[in-house]
C-alpha positions in Angstrom: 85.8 61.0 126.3 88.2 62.8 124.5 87.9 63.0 120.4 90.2 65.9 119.5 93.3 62.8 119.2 91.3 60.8 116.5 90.1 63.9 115.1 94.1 65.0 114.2 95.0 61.5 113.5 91.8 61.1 111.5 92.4 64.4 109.6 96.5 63.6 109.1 95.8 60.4 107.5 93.3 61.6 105.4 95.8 64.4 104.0 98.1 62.0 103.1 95.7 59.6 101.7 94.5 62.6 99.2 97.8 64.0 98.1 99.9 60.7 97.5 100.5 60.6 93.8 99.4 63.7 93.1 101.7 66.8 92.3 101.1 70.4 92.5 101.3 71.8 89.1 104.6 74.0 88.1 103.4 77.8 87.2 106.2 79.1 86.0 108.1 79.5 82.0 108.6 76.4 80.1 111.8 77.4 78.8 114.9 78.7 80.7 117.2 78.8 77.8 116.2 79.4 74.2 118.5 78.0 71.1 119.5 81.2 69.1 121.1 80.7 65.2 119.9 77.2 64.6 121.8 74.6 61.7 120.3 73.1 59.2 120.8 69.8 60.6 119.0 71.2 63.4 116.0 72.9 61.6 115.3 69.4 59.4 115.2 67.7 62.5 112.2 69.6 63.7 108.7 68.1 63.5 106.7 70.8 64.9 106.4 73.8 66.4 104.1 76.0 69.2 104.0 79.5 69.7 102.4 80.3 73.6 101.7 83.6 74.5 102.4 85.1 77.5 100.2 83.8 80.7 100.1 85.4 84.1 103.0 83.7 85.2 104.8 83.9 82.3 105.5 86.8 80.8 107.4 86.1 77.7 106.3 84.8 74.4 107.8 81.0 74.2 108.0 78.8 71.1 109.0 74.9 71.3 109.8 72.4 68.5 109.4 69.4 69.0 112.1 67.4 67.0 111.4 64.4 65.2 112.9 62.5 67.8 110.5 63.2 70.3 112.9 66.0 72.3 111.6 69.5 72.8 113.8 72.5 71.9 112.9 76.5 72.7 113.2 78.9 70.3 113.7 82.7 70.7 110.8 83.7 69.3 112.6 87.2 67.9 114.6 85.2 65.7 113.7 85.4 62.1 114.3 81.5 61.3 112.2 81.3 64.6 109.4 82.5 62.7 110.1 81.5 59.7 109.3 78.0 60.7 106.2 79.1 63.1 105.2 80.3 59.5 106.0 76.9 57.8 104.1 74.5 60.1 101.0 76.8 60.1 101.1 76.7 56.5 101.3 72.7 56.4 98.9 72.5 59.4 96.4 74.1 56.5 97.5 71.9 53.8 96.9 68.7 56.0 93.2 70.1 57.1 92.2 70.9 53.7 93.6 67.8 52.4 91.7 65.7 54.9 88.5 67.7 54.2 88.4 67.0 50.2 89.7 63.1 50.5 86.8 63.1 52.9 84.2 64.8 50.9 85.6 62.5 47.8 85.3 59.5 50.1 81.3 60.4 50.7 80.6 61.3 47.6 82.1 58.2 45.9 80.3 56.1 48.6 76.9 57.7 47.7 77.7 57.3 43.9 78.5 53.6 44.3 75.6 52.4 46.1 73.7 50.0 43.8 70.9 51.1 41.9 67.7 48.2 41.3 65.4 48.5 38.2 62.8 46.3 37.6 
């Protein structure tokens, strides 16, 4: 009897079983055009910003802002307002993480201060 037909048929259908729904990932830069001499209205708008270095198949330094409306936008990351505002969210990503560290330390030590004290 021969099994070499099930055996391809077999083996097809399990290929395509496996790789429905799943895509191969892109390696390549994650911007094609960067925004050069941004306006104001433009730099308000931005929520946030990422600086990603270079990876082996990239290799140029890219930096995109996400704007408050949820769009991304890449920067030229040689442009001075470029890293003026890489230096701006790092400075308020600080602020937020020490301000979250002392309302929580103030939280647990009211907490611990509060607790009811029994004297007989």
């Amino acid at each position: 009897m021969n099994t070499a037909i099930p055996s391809v048929v077999l083996l097809v259908c399990l290929a395509i079983c496996t790789s429905e729904g799943k895509s191969l990932p892109v390696l390549r830069c994650r911007c094609a055009q960067v925004s050069r001499g941004l306006s104001r209205n433009t730099v308000a708008r931005i929520a946030t910003a990422v600086e990603i270095a270079p990876v082996p198949y990239c290799s140029k330094t890219e930096v995109i802002a996400t704007l408050k409306d949820g769009s991304s936008l890449c920067l030229d990351p040689d442009d001075n307002v470029t890293k003026i505002i890489l230096k701006v969210v790092k400075i308020t990503k600080q602020k937020r993480s020490i301000a979250l560290t002392t309302s929580s330390t103030v939280v647990a030590n009211t907490s611990s201060s509060s607790s009811p004290t029994t004297s007989n």
